[in-house]
C-alpha positions in Angstrom: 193.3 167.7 145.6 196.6 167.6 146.9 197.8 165.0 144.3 196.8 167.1 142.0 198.9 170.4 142.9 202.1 167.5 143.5 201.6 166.7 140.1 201.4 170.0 138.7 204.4 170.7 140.7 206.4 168.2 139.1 205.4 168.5 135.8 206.3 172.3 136.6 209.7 171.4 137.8 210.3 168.6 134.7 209.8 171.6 132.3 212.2 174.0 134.4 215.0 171.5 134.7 214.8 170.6 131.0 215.3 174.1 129.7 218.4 174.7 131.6 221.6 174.6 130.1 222.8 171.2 131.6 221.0 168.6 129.7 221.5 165.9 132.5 218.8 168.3 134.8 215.8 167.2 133.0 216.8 163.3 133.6 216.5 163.8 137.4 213.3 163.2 137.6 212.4 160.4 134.9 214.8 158.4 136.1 213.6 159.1 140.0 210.2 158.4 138.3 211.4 154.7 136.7 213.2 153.8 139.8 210.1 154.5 142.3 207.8 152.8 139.3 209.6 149.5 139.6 209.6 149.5 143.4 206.5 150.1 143.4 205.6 147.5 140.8 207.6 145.4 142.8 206.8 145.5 146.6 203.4 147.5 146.6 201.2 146.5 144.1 202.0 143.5 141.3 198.9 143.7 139.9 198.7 147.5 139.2 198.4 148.4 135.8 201.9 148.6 134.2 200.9 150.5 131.1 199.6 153.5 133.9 203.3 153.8 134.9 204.7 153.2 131.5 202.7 156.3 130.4 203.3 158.3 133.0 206.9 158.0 132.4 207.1 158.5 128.9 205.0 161.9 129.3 208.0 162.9 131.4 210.7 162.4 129.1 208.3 163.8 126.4 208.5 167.2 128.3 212.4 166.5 128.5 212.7 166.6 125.2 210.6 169.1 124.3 213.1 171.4 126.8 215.8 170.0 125.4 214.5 171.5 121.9 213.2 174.8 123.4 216.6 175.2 124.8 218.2 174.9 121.6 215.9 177.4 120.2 216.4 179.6 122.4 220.3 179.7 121.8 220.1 179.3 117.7 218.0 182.5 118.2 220.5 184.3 120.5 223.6 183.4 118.3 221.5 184.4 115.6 221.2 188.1 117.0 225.1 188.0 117.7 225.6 187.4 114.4 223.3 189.7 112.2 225.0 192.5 114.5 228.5 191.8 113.6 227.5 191.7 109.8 
């Protein structure tokens, strides 16, 4: 259960720091994510299955990206208002 709500948490957290103005935000965690992967790879468990962690990484910088373009949305809609009311 608890691994769960941690999950949920940072996946909830991934899409927050993505949408933010500073692109850089949303890479905090993916690269926090590939670093622990590799130690983990490394010293815990050799035989785990790499394509687990490989997945789980790319679904976080799938959601990064998918900020990223929400973001940009979001502000191609605002300067769209800005403009329509100075015409």
């Amino acid at each position: 259960m608890s691994s769960i709500l941690i999950t949920i948490f940072i996946v909830a957290v991934q899409n927050y720091l993505s949408t933010r103005r500073y692109w850089a935000l949303g890479g905090i965690i993916p690269i926090l994510y590939f670093m622990f992967a590799i130690w983990f790879k490394v010293y815990k468990a050799p035989t785990f299955r790499t394509s687990l962690l490989i997945i789980l990484g790319v679904t976080l910088l799938w959601i990064w990206e998918n900020g990223r373009k929400q973001y940009k949305k979001k502000i191609n809609k605002e300067i769209d208002k800005m403009k329509s009311k100075d015409i």
